[in-house]
C-alpha positions as YAML, in Angstrom:
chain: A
units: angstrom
residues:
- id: 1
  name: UNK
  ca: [136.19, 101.52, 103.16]
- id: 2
  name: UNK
  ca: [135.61, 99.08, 99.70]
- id: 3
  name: UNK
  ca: [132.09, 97.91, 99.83]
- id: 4
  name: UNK
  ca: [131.93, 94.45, 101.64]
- id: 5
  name: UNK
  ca: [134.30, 95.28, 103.98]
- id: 6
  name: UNK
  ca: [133.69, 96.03, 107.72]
- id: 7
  name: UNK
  ca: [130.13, 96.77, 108.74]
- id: 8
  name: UNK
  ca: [127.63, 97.84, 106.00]
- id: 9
  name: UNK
  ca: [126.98, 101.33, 107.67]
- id: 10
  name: UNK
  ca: [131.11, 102.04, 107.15]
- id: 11
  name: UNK
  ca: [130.61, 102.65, 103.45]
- id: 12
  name: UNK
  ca: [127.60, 105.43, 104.32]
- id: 13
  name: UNK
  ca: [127.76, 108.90, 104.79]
- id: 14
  name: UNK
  ca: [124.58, 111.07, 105.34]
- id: 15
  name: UNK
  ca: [126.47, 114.65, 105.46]
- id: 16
  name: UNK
  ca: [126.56, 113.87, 101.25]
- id: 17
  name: UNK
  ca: [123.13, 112.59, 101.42]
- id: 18
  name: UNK
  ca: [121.32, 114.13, 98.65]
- id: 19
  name: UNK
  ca: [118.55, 116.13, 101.30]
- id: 20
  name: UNK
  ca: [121.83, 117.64, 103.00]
- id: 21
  name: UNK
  ca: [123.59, 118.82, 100.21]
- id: 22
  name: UNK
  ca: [120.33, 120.33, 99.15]
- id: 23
  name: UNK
  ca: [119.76, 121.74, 102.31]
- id: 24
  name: UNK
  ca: [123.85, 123.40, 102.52]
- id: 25
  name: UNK
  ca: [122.88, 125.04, 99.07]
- id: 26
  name: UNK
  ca: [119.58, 126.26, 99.65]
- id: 27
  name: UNK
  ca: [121.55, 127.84, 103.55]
- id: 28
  name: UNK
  ca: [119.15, 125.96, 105.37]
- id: 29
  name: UNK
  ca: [118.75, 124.15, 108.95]
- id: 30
  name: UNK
  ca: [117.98, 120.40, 108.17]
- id: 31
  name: UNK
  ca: [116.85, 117.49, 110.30]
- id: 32
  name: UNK
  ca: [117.48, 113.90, 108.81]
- id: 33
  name: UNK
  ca: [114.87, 111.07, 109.72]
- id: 34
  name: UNK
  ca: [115.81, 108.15, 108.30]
- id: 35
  name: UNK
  ca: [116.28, 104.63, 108.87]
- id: 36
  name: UNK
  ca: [118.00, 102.09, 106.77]
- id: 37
  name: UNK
  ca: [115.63, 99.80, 105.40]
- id: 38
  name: UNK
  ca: [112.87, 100.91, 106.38]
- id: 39
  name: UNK
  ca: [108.98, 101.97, 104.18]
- id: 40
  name: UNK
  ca: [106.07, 103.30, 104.51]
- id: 41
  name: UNK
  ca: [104.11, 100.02, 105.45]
- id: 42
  name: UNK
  ca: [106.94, 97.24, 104.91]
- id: 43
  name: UNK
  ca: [110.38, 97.33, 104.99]
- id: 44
  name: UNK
  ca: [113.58, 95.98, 102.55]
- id: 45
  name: UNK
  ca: [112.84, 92.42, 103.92]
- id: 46
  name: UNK
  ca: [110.28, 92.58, 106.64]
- id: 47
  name: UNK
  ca: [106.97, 92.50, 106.03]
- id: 48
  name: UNK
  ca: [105.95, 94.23, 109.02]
- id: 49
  name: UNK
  ca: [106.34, 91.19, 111.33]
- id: 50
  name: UNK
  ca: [109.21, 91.19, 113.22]
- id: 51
  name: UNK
  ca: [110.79, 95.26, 112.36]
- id: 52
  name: UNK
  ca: [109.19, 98.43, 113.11]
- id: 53
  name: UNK
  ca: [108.40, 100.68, 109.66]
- id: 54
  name: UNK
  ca: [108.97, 104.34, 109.69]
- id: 55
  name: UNK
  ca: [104.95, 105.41, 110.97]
- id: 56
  name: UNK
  ca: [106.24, 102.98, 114.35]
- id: 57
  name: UNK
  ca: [109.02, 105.17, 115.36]
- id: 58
  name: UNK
  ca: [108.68, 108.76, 113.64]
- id: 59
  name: UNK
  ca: [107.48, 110.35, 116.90]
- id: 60
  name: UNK
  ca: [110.29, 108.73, 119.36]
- id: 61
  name: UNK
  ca: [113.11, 110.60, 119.49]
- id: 62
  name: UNK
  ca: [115.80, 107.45, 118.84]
- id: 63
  name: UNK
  ca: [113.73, 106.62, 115.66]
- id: 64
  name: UNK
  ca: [113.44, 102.62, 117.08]
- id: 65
  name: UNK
  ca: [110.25, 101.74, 119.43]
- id: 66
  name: UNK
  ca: [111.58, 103.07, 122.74]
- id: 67
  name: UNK
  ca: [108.40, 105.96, 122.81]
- id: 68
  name: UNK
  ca: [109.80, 106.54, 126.65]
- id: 69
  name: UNK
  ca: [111.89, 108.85, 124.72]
- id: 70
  name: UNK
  ca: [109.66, 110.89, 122.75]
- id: 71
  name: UNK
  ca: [111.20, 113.36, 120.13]
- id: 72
  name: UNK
  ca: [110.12, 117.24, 121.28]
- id: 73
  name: UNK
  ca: [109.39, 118.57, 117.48]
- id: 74
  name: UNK
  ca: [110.72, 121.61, 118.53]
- id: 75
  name: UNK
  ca: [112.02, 122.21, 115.45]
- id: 76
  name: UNK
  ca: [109.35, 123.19, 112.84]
- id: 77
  name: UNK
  ca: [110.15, 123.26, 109.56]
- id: 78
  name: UNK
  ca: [109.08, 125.59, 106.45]
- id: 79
  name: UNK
  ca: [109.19, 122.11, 104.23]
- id: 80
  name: UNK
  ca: [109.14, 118.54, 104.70]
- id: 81
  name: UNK
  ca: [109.98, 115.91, 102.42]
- id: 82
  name: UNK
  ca: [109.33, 112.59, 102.30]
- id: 83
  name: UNK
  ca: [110.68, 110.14, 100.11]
- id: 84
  name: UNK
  ca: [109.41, 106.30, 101.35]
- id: 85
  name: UNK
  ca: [108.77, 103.83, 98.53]
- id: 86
  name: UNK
  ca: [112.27, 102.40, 97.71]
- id: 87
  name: UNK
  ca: [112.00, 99.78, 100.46]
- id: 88
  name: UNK
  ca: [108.17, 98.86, 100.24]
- id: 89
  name: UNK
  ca: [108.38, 98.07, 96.86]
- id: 90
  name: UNK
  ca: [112.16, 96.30, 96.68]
- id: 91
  name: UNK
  ca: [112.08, 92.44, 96.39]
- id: 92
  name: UNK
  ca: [113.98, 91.69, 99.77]
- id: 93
  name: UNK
  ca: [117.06, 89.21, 100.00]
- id: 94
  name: UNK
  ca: [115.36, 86.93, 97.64]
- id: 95
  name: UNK
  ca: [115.33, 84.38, 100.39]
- id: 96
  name: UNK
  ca: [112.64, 85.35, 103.14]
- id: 97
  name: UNK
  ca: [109.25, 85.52, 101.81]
- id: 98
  name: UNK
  ca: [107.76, 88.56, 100.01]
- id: 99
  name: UNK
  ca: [104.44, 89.48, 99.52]
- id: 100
  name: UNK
  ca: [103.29, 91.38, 96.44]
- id: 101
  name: UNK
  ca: [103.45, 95.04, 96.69]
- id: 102
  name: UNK
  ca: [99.99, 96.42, 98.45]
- id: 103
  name: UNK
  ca: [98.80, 99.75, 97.19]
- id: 104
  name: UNK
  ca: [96.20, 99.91, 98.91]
- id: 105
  name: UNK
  ca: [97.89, 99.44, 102.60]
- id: 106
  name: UNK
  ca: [101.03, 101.84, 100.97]
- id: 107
  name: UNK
  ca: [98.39, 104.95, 99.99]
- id: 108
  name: UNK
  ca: [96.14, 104.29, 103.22]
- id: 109
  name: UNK
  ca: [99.80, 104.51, 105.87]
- id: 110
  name: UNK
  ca: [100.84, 107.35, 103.55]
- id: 111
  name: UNK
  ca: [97.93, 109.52, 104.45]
- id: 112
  name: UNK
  ca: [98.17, 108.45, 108.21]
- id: 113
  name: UNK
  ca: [101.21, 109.01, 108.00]
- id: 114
  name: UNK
  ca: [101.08, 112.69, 106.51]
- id: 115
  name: UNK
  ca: [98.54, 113.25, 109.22]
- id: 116
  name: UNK
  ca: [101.30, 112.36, 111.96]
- id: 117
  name: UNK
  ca: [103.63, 114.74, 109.93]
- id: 118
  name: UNK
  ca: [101.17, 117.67, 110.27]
- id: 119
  name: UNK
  ca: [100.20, 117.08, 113.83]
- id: 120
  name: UNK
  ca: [103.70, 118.02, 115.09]
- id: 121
  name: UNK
  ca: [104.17, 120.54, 112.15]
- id: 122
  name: UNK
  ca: [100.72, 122.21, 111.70]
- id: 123
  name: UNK
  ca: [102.57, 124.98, 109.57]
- id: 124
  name: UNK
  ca: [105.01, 123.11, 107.05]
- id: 125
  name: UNK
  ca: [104.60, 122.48, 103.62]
- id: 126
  name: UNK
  ca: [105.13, 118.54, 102.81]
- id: 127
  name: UNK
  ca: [106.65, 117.51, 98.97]
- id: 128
  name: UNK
  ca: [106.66, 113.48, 97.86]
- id: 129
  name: UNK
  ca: [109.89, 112.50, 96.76]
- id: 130
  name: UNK
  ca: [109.85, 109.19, 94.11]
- id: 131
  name: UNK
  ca: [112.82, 107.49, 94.43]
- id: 132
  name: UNK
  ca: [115.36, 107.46, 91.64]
- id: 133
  name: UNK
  ca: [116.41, 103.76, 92.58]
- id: 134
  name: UNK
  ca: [112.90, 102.50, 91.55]
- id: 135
  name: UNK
  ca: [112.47, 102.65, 87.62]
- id: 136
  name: UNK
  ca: [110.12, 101.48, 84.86]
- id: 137
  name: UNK
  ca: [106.73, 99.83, 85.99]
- id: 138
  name: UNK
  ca: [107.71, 100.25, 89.51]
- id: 139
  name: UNK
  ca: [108.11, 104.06, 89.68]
- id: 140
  name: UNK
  ca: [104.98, 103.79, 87.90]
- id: 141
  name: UNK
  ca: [103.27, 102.63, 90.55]
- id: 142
  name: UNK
  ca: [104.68, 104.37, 93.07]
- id: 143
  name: UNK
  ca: [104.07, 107.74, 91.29]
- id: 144
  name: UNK
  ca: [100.33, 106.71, 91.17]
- id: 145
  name: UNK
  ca: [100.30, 105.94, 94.86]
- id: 146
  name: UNK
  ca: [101.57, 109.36, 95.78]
- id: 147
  name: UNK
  ca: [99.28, 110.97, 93.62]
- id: 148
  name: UNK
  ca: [96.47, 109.09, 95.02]
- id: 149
  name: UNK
  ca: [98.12, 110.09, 98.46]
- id: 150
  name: UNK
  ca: [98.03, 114.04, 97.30]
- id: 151
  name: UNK
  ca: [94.70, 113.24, 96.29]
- id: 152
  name: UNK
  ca: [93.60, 112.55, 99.61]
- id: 153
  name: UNK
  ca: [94.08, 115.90, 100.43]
- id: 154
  name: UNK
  ca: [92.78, 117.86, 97.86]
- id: 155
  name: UNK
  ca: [89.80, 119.11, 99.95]
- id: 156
  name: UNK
  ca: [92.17, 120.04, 103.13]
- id: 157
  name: UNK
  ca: [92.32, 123.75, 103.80]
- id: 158
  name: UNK
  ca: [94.03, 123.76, 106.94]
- id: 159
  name: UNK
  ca: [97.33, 123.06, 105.04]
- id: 160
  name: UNK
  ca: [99.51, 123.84, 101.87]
- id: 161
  name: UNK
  ca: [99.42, 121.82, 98.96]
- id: 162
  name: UNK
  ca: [101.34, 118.97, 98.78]
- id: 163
  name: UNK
  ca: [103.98, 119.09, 96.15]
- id: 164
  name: UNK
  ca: [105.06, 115.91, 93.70]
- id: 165
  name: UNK
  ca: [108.64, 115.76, 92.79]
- id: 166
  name: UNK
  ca: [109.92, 112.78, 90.30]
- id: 167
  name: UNK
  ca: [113.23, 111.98, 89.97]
- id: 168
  name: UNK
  ca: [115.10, 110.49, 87.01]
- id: 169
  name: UNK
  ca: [115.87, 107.26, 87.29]
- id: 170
  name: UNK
  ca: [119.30, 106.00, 87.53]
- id: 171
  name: UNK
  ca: [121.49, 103.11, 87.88]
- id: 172
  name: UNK
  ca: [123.23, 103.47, 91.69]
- id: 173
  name: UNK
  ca: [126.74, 103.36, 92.01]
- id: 174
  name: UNK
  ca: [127.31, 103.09, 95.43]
- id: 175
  name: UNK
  ca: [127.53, 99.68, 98.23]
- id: 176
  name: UNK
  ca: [124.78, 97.57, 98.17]
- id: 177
  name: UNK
  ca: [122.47, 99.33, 95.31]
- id: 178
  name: UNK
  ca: [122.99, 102.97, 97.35]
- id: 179
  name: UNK
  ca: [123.86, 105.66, 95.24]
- id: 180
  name: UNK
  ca: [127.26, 107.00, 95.85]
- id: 181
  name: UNK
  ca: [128.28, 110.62, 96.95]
- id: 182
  name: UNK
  ca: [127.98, 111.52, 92.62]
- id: 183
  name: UNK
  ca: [124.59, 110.16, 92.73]
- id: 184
  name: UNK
  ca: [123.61, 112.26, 95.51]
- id: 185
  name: UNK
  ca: [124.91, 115.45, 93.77]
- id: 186
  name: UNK
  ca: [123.33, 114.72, 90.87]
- id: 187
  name: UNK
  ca: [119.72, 113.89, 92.83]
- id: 188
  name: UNK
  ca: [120.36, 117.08, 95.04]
- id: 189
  name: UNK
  ca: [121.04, 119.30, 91.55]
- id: 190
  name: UNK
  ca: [118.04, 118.32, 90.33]
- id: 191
  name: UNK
  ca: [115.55, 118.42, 93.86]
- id: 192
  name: UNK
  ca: [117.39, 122.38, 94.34]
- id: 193
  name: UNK
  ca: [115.62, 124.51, 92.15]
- id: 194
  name: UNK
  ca: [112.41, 122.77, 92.68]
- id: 195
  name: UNK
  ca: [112.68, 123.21, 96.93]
- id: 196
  name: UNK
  ca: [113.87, 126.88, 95.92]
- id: 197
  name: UNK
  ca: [110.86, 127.43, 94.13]
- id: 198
  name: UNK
  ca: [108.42, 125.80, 97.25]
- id: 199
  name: UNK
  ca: [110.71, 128.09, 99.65]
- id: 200
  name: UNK
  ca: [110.07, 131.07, 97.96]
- id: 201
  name: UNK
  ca: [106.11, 130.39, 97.55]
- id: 202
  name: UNK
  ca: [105.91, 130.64, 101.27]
...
């Protein structure tokens, strides 16, 4: 459907998400955890007041705050990715009010939140994703956040290393700022080889 027509959702697709197409060229199960809108410690325009953020509902299985349903992380994956930034750092409608961007509270849900991740998947090996819709002094930040975030864990033993992976910035194509199913090829060409590689290490 053209964007602004019918519900927002009608113009999205995740089977040409960029993590699936990596995932059907790599011949690999995949499990997709994502919410629309939603960061690490705020969300597109919520400051944590009245929506849940990604940390509140990663353990239930509906991904919303019904934990009556808990998901059974039966599935346990050789590699986890996490790409959370886009939405903490975006400026919101514009209308409701935004807070600058907090580093500090970003990094220190981050590593909570990594600690979550590795709780339920003692054995996986966890890459940060930047996010090729945040550019210039932005992905500059958020680069630094992740690396403060790996940084954390430098001393950890118990797990592999965490892995950094930037992508290039682009301009999206897609409804409402999303990249479209080109930009997703073009994000998945360039995560593939590097996922190969952290495969292949295990």
């Amino acid at each position: 459907m053209p964007c602004g027509t019918g519900e927002w959702y009608e113009q999205h697709n995740a089977y040409w998400a960029y993590g699936p197409i990596v995932s059907r060229s790599l011949n690999v199960d995949y499990v997709l955890s994502s919410v629309s809108g939603f960061g690490m410690y705020r969300n597109w325009n919520d400051e944590h007041k009245d929506e849940a953020i990604i940390p509140d509902v990663y353990e239930n299985l509906y991904l919303n705050k019904d934990n009556s349903k808990p998901y059974d992380f039966a599935f346990q994956p050789d590699l986890i990715s996490i790409c959370l930034g886009t939405n903490d750092l975006s400026d919101g409608d514009g209308k409701k009010e935004r807070l600058p961007f907090n580093e500090e509270k970003y990094v220190s849900n981050y590593i909570n939140f990594i600690k979550t991740v590795y709780k339920h998947a003692p054995n996986t090996r966890i890459a940060l994703l930047n996010s090729p819709m945040v550019s210039g002094d932005r992905n500059v930040t958020l680069v630094r956040c992740l690396k403060k975030v790996i940084h954390a864990f430098e001393n950890d033993i118990q797990h592999k290393t965490i892995a950094l992976f930037e992508f290039q910035s682009m301009k999206p194509n897609g409804c409402g700022s999303h990249p479209d199913i080109a930009d997703d090829k073009i994000m998945a060409a360039q995560l593939t080889p590097f996922f190969k590689k952290l495969l292949d290490e295990k």
